[in-house]
VOPAGU-2260 file (C-alpha; in pm, 1 decimal, decimal comma):
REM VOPAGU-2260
SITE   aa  ch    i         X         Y         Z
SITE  UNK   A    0    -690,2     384,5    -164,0
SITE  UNK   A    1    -338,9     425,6     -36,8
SITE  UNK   A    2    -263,5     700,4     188,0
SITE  UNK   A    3      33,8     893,0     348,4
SITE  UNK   A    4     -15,8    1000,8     752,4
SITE  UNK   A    5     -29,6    1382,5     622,4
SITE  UNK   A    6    -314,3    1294,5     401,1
SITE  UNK   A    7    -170,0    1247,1      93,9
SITE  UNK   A    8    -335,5    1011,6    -125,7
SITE  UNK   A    9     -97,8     785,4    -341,7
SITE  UNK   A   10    -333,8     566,8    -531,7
SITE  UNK   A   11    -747,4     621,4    -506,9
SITE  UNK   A   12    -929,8     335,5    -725,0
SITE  UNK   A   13   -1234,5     431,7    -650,3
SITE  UNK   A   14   -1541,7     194,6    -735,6
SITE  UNK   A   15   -1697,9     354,2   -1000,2
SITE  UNK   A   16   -1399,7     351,9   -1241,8
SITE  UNK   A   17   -1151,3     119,3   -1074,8
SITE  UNK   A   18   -1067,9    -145,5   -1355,1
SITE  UNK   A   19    -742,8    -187,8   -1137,6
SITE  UNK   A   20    -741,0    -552,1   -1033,1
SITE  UNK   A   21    -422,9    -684,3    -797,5
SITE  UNK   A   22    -349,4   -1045,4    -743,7
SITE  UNK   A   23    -168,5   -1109,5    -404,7
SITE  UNK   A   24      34,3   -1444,4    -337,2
SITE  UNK   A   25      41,0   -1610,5    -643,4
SITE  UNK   A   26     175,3   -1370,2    -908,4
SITE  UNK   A   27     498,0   -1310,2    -737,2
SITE  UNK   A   28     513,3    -943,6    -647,0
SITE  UNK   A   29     685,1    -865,2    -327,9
SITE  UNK   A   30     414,1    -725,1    -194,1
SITE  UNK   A   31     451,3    -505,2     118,3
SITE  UNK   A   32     374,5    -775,5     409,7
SITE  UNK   A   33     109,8    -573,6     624,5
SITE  UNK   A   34    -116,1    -601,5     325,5
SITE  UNK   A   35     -52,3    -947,6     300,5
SITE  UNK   A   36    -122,0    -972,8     740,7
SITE  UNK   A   37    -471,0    -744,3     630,0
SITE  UNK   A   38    -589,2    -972,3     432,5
SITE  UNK   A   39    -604,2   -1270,8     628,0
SITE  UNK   A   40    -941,7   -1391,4     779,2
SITE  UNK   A   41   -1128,1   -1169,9     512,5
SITE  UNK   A   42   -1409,9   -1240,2     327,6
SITE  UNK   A   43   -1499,1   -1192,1    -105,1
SITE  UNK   A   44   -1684,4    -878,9       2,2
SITE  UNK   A   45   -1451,4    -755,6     262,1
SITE  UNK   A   46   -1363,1    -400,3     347,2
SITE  UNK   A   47   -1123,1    -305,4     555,4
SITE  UNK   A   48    -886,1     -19,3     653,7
SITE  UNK   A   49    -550,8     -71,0     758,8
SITE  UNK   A   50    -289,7     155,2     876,9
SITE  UNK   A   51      48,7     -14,2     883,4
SITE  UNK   A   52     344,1      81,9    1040,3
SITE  UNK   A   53     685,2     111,8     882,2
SITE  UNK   A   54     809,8    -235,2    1001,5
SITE  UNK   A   55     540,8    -395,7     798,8
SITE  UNK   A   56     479,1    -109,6     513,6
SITE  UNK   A   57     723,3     -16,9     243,1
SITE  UNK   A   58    1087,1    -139,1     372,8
SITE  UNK   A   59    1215,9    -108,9     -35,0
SITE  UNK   A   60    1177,5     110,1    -326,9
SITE  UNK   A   61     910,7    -125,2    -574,8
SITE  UNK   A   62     716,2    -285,4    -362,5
SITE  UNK   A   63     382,6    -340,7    -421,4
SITE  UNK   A   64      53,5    -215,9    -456,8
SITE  UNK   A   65     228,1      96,6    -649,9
SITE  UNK   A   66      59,3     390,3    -775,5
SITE  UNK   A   67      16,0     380,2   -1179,3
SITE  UNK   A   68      87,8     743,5   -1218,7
SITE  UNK   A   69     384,1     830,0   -1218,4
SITE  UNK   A   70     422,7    1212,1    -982,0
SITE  UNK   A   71     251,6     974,5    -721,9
SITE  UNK   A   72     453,8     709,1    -803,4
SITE  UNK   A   73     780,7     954,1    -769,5
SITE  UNK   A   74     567,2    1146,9    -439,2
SITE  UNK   A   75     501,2     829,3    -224,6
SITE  UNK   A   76     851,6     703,6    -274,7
SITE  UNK   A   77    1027,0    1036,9    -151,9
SITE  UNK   A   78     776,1    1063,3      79,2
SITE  UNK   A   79     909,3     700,9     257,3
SITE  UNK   A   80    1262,1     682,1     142,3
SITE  UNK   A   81    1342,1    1057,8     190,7
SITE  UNK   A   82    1704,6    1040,2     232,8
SITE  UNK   A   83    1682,3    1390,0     444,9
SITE  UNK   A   84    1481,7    1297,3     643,5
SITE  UNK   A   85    1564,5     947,4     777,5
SITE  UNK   A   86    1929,5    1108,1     808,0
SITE  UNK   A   87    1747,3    1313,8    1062,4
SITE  UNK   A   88    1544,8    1043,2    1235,2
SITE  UNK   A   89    1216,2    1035,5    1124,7
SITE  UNK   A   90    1231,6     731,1     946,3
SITE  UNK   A   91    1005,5     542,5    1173,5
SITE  UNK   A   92     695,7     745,8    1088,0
SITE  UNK   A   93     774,8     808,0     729,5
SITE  UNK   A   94     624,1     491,5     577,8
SITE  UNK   A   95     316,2     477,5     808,6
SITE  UNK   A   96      29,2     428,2     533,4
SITE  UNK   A   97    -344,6     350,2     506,9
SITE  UNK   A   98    -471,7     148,6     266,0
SITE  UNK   A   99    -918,5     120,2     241,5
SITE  UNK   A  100    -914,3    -235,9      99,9
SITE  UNK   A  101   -1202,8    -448,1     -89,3
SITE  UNK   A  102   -1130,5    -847,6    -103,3
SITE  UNK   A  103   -1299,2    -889,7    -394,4
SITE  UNK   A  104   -1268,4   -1272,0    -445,1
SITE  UNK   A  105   -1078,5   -1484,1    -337,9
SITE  UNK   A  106    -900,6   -1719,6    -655,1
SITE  UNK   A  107    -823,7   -2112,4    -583,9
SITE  UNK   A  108    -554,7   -2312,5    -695,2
């Protein structure tokens, strides 16, 4: 689940119908880094909730884990990249976000 500091929730795959499966490190996304950081030292069973701050959230338009629909798709990246709104100084809190993560397994080379 990927979450906005007002609330807003970008992306919920919840257990009973998530069929949503994403591959860090080896599929070459550019994955936002904090995830990357969260995962580390994790278990196949893992949860975890992270809230990342903008230095290691979204820093560009298309980074990964996105939303598949597309309004939240088009809502989480006006929320971060609100051109309004970092003109006024608030870009430093705009990409805060909070991600509930499962480490499902854990693939080998």
């Amino acid at each position: 689940r990927l979450m906005a500091k007002n609330g807003w929730v970008f992306l919920d795959d919840g257990l009973a119908d998530n069929d949503r499966v994403f591959t860090v490190g080896r599929d070459g996304k550019d994955v936002i880094r904090g995830l990357e950081v969260a995962l580390l030292g994790m278990r196949a069973g893992g949860v975890r909730r992270v809230i990342l701050p903008p230095p290691v959230s979204y820093t560009q338009p298309g980074q990964e884990p996105q939303p598949s629909d597309g309004a939240f798709k088009r809502r989480l990246e006006s929320t971060i990249f609100n051109p309004t709104r970092l003109a006024n100084g608030e870009g430093d809190t705009l990409a805060t976000t909070m991600f509930d993560v499962e480490l499902v397994r854990i693939l080998t080379p």
